[in-house]
C-alpha positions in Angstrom: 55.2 188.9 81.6 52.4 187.0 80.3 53.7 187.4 76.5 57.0 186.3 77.5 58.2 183.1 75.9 59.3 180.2 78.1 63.3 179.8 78.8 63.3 176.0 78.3 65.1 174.7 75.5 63.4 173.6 73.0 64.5 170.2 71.0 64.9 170.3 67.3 66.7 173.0 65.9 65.3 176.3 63.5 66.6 178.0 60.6 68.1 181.5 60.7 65.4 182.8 58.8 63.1 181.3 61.6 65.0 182.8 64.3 65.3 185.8 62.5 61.5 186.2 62.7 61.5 185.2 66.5 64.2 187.8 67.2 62.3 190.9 65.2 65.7 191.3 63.1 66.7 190.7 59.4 68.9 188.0 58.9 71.5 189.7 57.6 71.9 191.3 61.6 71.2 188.4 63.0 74.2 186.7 61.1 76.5 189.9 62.1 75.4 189.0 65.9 76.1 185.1 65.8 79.5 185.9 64.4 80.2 188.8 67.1 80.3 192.1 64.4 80.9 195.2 65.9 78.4 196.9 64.2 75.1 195.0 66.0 74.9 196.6 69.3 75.6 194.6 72.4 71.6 194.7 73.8 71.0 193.4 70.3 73.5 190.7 70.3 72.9 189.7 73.7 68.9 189.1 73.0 70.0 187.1 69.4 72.0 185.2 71.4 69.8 184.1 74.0 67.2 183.5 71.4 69.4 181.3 69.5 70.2 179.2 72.7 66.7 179.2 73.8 65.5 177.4 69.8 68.8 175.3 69.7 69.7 177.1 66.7 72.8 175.4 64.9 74.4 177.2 61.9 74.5 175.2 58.9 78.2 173.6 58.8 78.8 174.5 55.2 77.4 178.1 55.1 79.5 178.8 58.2 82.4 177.3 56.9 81.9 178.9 53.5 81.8 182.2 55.1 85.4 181.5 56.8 86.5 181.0 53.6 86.9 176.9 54.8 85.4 174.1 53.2 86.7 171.5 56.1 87.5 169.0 53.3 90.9 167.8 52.9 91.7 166.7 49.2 93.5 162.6 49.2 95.4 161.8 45.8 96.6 157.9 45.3 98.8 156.7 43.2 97.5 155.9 39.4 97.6 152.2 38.1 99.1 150.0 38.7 99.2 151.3 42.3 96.1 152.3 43.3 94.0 152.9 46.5 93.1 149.3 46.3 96.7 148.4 47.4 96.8 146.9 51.0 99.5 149.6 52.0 97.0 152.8 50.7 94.4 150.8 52.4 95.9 150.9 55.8 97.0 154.0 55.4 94.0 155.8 54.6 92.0 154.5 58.0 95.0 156.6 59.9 94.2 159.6 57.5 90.5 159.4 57.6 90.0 158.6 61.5 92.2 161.2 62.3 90.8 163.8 60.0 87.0 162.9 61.2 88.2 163.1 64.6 88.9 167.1 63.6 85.2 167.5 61.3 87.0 167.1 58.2 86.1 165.4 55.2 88.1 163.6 52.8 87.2 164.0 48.9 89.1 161.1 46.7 89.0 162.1 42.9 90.2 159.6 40.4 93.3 160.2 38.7 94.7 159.2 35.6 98.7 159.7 35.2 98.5 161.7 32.5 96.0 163.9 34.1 97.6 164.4 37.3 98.5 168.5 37.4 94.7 168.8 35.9 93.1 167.2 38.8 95.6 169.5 41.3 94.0 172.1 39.7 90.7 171.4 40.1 90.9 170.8 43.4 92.7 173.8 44.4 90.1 176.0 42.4 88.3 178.6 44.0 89.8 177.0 47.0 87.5 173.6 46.9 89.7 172.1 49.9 91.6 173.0 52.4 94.3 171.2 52.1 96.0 168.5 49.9 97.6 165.3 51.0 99.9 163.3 48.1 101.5 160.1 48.4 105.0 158.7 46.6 106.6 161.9 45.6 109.4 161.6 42.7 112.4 163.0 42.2 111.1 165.3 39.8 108.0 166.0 40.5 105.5 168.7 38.6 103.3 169.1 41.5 105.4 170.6 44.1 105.3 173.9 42.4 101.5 173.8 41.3 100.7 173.2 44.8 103.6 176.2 46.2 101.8 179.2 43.6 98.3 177.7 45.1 99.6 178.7 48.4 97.1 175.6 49.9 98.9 173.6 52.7 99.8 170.5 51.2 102.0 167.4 52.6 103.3 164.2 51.1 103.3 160.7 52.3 107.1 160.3 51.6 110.0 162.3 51.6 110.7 164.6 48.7 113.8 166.2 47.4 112.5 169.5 48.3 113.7 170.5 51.9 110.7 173.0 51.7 108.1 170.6 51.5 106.6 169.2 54.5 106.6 165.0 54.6 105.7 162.3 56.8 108.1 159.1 56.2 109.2 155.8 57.1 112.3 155.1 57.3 113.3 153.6 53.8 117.1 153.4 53.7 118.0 152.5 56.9 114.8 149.6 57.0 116.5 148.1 53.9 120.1 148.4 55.3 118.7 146.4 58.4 116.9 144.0 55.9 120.2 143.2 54.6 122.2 142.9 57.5 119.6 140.7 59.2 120.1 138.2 56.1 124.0 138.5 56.3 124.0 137.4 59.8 122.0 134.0 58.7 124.8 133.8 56.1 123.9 135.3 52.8 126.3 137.1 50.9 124.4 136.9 47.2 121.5 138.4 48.1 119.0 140.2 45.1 116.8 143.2 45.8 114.0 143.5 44.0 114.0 147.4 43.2 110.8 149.9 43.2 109.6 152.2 40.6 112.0 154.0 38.7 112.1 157.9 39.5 110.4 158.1 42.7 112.2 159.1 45.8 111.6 156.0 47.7 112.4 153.6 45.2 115.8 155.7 45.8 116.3 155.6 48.7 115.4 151.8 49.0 118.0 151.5 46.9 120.5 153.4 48.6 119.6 151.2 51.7 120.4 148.0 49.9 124.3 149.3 48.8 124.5 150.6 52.7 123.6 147.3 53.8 126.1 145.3 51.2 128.5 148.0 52.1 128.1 146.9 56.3 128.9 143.4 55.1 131.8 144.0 53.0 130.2 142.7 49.7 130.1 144.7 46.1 127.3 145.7 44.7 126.6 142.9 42.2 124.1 144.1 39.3 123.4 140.7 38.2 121.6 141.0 41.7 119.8 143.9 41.5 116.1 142.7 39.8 113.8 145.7 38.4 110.2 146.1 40.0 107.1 148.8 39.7 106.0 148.2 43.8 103.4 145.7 42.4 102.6 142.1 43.1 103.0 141.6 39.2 106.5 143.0 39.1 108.1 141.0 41.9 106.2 137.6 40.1 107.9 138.8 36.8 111.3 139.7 38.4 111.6 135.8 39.6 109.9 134.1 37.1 112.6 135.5 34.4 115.6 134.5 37.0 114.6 131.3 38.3 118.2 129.8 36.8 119.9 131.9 38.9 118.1 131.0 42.4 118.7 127.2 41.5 121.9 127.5 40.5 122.6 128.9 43.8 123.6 132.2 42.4 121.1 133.5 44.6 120.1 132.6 48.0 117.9 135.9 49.1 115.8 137.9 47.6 114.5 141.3 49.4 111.9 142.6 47.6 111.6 146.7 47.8 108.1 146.1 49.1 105.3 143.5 50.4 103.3 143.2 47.2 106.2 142.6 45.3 107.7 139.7 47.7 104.3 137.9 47.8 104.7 137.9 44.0 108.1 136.4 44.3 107.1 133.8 46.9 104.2 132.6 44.2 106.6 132.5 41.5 108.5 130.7 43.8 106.2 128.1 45.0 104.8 127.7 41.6 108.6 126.6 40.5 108.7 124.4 43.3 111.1 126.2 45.3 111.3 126.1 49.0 111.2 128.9 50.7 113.3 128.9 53.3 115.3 126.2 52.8 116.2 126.7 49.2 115.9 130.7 49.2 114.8 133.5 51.7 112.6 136.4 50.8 112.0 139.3 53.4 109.6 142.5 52.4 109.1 146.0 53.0 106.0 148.0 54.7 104.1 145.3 56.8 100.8 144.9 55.5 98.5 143.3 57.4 98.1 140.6 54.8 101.8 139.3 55.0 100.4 138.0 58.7 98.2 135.8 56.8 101.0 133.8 54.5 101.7 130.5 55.4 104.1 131.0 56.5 104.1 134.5 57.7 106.3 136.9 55.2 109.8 138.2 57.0 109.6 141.7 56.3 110.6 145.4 57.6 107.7 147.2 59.5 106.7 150.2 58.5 103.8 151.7 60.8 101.4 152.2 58.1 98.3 153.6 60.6 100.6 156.0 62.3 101.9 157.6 59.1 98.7 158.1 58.2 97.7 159.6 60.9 100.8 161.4 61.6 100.3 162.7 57.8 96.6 163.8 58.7 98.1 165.9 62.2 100.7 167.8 60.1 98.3 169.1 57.4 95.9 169.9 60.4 98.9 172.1 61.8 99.7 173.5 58.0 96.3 174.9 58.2 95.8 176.1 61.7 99.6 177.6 60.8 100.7 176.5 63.9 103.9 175.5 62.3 106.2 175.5 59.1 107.4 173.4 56.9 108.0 169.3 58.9 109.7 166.8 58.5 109.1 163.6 60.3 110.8 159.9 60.1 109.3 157.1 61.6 110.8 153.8 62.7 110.7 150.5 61.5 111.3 147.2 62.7 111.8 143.5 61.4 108.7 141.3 62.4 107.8 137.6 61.8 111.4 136.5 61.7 112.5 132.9 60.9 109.7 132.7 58.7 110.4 133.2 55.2 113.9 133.7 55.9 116.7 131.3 57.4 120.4 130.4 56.9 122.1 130.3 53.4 121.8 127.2 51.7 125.4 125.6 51.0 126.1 127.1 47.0 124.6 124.8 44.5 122.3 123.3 47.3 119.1 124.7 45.5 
């Protein structure tokens, strides 16, 4: 009794090699017990374990998920320039992705990625199993690293529908947000209203598109391609689109302009201002996504609501399910919403008002 240890637990915690010592095992048995082998004999586990909660032993994370063949890191590519993680959208987005994943003890690891170098990076990430999982964002319509990912067999979901009904993907919902764009414009009066479209090849940009002839369609208007503007999704590209087509808005040819996304509508509405055009009584611009900064316009930007946090956290619960396999391949399409109306938008001007 007298060489008997006390029970109280001790603060601090010890290595196993230290516990190992305590216990009168090698380490090698003492791991076997902490993970509940077979082979070690129940006496023998039962003592390791009480030892173990008697010194406050914690495994080391890593080791222990090493030896589950789990790294707990969950592998986050961003577009390449121009759109990169710097992008008020991404931005957003990743505080879902990351507080969600943290809340599970997951880690995110972020490589840089050049566009040309995009399948190489994939690959290095999915070597020897490095992560656990991958998220992607803005899938395309053809797009190389679907299959990469499918012959890695490592869970993987996008940010953004793809054209692959066996892919998983977390979305907004693109066509109809742009139809309701449009139809919210018609109703103040527009019938000659430009989009200003999104990156060529990528599903989204697609579908964007797709919502713009719905909504044209709803108000009995043909699609005009004298209206339809080419953009990249960047603040740049919706500057450029206007700046080249300034005759048309004050002519009157134009008297809305819905830009595929927010960064490309707060380049419009600079190009805009710059040409001394008043928005809204000469021309109405609405947006796409949301972004927290389009609060801070003055006045606030008119735009469709995606709800950026939530699809990244939603993105960040489906992997999470992927890897537990607790389900299959999802799908998942989240609403949107018109906010700060009457803003940057309002009714036509009369036709050669401008």
């Amino acid at each position: 009794m007298g060489n008997k240890e006390p029970r109280t637990r001790l603060r601090g915690s010890i290595t196993m090699a230290e516990l190992a010592r305590k216990c009168g095992y090698s380490k090698a048995t003492v791991s076997r017990a902490l993970a509940d082998d077979p082979r070690v004999k129940p006496e023998t586990k039962a003592l390791i374990w009480d030892m173990a909660e008697r010194y406050n032993y914690r495994p080391h994370q890593v080791a222990s998920n090493l030896a589950k063949r789990r790294t707990k890191t969950i592998g986050l590519l961003f577009p390449s320039a121009p759109r990169t993680i710097a992008d008020p959208f991404f931005l957003e987005y990743l505080h879902g992705v990351s507080e969600t994943l943290f809340e599970q003890g997951f880690s995110l690891l972020i490589p840089q990625v050049k566009q040309q170098r995009v399948t190489e990076t994939i690959e290095q990430l999915i070597a020897h199993r490095r992560v656990d999982g991958v998220i992607l964002t803005e899938p395309r319509l053809e797009d190389e690293r679907i299959h990469l990912l499918q012959e890695s067999n490592v869970p993987f979901v996008f940010l953004g529908s793809t054209v692959n009904e066996d892919v998983s993907w977390v979305d907004g919902d693109n066509r109809g947000g742009i139809c309701q764009g449009v139809c919210a414009l018609g109703a103040l009066g527009h019938r000659r209203i430009a989009v200003i479209t999104g990156e060529e090849g990528l599903v989204s940009a697609k579908k964007r598109f797709l919502g713009y002839q719905d909504g044209l369609a709803a108000l009995g208007l043909e699609l005009n391609r004298d209206l339809v503007w080419p953009g990249d999704f960047t603040r740049q590209g919706g500057y450029a689109a206007v700046a080249s087509r300034l005759n048309q808005i004050r002519s009157g040819e134009v008297t809305a302009i819905l830009a595929c996304n927010d960064l490309m509508a707060i380049g419009a509405i600079q190009a805009l201002n710059e040409a001394r055009v008043r928005i809204p009584e000469q021309i109405s611009v609405m947006g796409f996504d949301g972004i927290e900064v389009g609060k801070y316009l003055s006045p606030p930007l008119t735009t469709v609501q995606q709800p950026v946090y939530s699809l990244g956290r939603e993105v960040a619960r489906v992997l999470l399910g992927l890897i537990a396999e607790e389900h299959g391949t999802v799908h998942v399409t989240l609403p949107v919403s018109i906010v700060n109306e009457s803003n940057t938008i309002g009714p036509a001007a009369p036709h050669g008002a401008a």
